[in-house]
DSSP file (Angstrom, degrees, kcal/mol; ACC not computed):
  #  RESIDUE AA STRUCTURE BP1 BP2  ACC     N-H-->O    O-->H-N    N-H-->O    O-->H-N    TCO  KAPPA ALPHA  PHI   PSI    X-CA   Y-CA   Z-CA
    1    1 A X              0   0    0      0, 0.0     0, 0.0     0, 0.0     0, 0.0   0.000 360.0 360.0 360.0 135.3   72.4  128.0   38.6
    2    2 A X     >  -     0   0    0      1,-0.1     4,-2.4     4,-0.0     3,-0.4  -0.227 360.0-116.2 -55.8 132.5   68.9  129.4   40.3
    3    3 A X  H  > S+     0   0    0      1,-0.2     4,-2.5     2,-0.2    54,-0.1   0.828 114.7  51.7 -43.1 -27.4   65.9  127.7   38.3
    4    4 A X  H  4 S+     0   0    0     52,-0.2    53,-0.2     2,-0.2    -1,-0.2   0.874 111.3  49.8-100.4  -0.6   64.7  131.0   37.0
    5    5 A X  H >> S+     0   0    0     -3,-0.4     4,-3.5     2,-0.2     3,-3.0   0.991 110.5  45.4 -26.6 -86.6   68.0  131.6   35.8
    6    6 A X  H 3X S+     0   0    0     -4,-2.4     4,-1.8     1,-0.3    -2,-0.2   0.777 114.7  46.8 -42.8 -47.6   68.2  128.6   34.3
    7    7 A X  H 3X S+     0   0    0     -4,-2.5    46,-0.6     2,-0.2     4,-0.5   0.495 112.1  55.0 -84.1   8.4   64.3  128.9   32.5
    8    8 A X  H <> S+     0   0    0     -3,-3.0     4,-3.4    45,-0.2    -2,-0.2   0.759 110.3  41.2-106.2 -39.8   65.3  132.6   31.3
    9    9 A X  H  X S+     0   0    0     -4,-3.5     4,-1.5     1,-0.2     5,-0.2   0.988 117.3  53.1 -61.9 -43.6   68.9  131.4   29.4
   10   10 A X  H  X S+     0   0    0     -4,-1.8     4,-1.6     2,-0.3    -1,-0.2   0.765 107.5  51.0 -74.5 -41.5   66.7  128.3   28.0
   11   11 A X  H  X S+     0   0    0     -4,-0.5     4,-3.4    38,-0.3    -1,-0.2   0.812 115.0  39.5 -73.0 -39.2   64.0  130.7   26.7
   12   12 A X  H  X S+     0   0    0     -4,-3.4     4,-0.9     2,-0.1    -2,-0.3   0.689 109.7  54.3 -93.4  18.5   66.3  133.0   24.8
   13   13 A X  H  X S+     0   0    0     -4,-1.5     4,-1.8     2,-0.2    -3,-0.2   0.879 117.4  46.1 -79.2 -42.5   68.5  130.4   23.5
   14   14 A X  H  X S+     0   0    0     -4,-1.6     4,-3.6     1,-0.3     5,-0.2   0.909 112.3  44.3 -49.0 -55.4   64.8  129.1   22.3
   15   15 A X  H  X S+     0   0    0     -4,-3.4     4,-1.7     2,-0.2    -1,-0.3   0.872 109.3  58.8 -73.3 -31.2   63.5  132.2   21.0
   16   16 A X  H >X S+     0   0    0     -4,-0.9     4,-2.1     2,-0.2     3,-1.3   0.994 113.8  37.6 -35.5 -81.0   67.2  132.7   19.2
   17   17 A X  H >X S+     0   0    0     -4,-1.8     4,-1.9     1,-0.3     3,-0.7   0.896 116.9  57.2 -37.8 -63.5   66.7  128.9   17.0
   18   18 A X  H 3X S+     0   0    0     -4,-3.6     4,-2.2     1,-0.3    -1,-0.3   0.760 111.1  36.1 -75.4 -35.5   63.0  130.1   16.8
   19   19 A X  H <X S+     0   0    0     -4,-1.7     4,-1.5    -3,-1.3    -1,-0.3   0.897 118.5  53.6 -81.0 -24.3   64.0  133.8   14.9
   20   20 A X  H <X>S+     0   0    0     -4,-2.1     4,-1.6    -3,-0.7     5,-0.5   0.997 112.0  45.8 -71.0 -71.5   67.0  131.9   12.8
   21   21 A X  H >X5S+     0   0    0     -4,-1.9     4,-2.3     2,-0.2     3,-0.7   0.814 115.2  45.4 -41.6 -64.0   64.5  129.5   11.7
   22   22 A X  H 3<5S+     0   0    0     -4,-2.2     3,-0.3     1,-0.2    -1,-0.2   0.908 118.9  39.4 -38.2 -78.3   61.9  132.2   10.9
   23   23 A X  H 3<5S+     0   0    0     -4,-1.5    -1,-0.2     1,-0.2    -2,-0.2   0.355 121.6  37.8 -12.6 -38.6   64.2  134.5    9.1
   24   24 A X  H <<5S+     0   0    0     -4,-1.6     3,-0.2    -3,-0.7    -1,-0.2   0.378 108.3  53.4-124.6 -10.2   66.4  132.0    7.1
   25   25 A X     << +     0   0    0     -4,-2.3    10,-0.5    -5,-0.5    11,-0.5   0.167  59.0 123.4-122.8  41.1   64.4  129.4    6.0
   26   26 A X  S    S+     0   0    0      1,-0.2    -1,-0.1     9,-0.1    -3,-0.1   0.888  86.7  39.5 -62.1 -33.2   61.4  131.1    4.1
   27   27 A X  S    S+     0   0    0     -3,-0.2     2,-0.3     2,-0.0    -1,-0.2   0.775  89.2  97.4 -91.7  -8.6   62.2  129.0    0.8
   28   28 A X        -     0   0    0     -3,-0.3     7,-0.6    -4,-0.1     2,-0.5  -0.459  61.3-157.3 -89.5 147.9   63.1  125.6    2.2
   29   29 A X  B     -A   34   0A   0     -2,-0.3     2,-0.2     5,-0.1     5,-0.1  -0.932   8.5-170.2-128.5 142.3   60.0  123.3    2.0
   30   30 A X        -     0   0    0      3,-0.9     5,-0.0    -2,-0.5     0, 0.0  -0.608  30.4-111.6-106.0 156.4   59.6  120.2    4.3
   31   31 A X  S    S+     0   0    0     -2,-0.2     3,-0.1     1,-0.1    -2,-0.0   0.932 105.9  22.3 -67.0 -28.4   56.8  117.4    3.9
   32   32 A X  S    S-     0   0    0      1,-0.3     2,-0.2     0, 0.0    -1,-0.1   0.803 129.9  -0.8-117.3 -20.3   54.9  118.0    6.7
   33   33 A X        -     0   0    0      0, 0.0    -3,-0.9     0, 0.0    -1,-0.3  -0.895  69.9-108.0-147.3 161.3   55.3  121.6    8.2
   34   34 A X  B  >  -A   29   0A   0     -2,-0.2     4,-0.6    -5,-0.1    -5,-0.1  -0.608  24.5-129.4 -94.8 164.7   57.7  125.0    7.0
   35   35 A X  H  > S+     0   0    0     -7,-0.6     4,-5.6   -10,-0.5     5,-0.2   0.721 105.4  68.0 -94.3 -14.8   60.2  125.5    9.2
   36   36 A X  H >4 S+     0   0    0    -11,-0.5     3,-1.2     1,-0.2     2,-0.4   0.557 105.0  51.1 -60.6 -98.4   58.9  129.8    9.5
   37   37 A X  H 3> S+     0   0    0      1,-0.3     4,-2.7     2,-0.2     3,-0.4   0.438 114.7  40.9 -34.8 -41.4   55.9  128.0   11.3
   38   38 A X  H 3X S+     0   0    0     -4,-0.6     4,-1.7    -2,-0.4     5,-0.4   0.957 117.0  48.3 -64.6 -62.2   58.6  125.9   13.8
   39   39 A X  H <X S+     0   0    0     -4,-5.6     4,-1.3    -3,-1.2    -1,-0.3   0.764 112.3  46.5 -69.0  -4.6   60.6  128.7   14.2
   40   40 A X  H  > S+     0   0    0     -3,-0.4     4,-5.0    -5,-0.2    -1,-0.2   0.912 117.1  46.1 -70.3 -48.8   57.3  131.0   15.1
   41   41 A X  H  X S+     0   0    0     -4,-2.7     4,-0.9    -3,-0.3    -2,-0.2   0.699 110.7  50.4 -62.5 -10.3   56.2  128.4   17.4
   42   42 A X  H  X S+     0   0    0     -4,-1.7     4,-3.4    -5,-0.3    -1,-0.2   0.806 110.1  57.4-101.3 -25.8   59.7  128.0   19.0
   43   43 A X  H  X S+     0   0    0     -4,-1.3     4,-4.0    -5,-0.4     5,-0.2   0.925 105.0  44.1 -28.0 -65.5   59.5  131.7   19.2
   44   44 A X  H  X S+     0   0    0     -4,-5.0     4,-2.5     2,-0.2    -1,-0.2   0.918 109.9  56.3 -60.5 -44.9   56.5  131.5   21.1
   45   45 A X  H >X S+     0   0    0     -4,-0.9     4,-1.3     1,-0.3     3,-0.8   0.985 110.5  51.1 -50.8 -77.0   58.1  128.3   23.7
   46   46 A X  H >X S+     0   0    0     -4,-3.4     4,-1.7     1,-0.2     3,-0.7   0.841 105.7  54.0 -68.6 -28.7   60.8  130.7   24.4
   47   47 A X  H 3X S+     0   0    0     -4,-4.0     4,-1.2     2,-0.2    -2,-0.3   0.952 110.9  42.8 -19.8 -69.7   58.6  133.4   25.2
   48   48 A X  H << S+     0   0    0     -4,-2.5    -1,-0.2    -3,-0.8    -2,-0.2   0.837 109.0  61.7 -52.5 -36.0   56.8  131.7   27.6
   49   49 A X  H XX S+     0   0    0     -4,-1.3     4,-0.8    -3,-0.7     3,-0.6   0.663 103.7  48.6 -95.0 -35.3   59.9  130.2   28.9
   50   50 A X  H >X S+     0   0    0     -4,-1.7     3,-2.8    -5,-0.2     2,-2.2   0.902 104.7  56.3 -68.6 -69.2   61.3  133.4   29.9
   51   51 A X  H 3< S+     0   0    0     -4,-1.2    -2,-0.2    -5,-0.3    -1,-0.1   0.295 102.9  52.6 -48.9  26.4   58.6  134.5   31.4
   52   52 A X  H <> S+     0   0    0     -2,-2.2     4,-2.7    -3,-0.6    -1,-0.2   0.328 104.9  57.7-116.5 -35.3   58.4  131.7   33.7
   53   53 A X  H <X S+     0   0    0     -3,-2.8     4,-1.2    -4,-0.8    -2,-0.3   0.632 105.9  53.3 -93.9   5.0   61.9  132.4   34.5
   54   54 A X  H >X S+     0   0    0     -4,-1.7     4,-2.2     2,-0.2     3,-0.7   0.945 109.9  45.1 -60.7 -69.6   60.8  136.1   35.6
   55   55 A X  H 3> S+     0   0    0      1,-0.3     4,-1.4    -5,-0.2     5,-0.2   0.838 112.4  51.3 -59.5 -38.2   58.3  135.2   37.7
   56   56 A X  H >X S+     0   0    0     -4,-2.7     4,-1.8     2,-0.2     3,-0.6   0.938 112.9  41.4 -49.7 -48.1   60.5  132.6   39.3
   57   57 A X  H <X S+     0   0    0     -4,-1.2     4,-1.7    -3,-0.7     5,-0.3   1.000 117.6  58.4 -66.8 -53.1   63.8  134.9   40.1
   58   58 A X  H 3X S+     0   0    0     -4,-2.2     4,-0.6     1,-0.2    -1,-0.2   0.682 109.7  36.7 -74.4 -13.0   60.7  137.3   41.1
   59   59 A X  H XX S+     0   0    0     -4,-1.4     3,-1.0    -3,-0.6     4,-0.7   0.935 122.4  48.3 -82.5 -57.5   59.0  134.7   44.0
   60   60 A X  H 3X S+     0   0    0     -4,-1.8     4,-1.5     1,-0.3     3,-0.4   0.763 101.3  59.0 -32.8 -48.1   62.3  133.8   44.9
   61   61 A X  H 3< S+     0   0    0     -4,-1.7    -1,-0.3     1,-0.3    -2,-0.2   0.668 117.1  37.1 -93.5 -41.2   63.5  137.3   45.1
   62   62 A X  H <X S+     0   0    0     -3,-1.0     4,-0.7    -4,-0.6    -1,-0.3   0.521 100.6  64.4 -67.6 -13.7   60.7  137.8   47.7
   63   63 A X  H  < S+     0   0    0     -4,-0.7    -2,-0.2    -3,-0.4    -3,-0.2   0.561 107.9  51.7-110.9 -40.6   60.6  134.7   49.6
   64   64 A X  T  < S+     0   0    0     -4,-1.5    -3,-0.1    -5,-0.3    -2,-0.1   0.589 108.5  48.2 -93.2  -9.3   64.4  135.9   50.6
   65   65 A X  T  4 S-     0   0    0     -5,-0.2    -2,-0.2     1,-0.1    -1,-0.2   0.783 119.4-113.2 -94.8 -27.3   63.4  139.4   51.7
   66   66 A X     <        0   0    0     -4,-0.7    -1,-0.1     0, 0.0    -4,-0.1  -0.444 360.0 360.0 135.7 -66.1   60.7  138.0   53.8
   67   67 A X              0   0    0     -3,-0.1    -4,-0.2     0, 0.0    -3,-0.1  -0.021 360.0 360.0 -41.5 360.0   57.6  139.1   52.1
């Protein structure tokens, strides 16, 4: 599997855990953090994480046409 492949399944699988978290755990309380804040921040992660694996397939995706 191409690396930006690879970092674009890895960002939604991320951003998936990160909306279940958000979304389903609004009453359960942890000592040190809520888990909506993890799953907003894993949100964010997988964001990022696709859009790492755009720009990769898109350099790639040029580099093999010549340009």
């Amino acid at each position: 599997m191409k690396q930006g492949s690879k970092s674009m399944l890895e960002g939604v699988l991320t951003f998936v855990i990160g909306l279940a978290l958000f979304l389903f755990t609004d009453g359960v309380e942890t000592p040190v953090v809520t888990l909506t804040k993890v799953g907003v921040v894993l949100m964010c992660v997988g964001g990022v994480l696709v859009a790492m694996g755009l720009f990769q397939a898109m350099r790639n995706s040029r580099s093999v046409q010549g340009g």
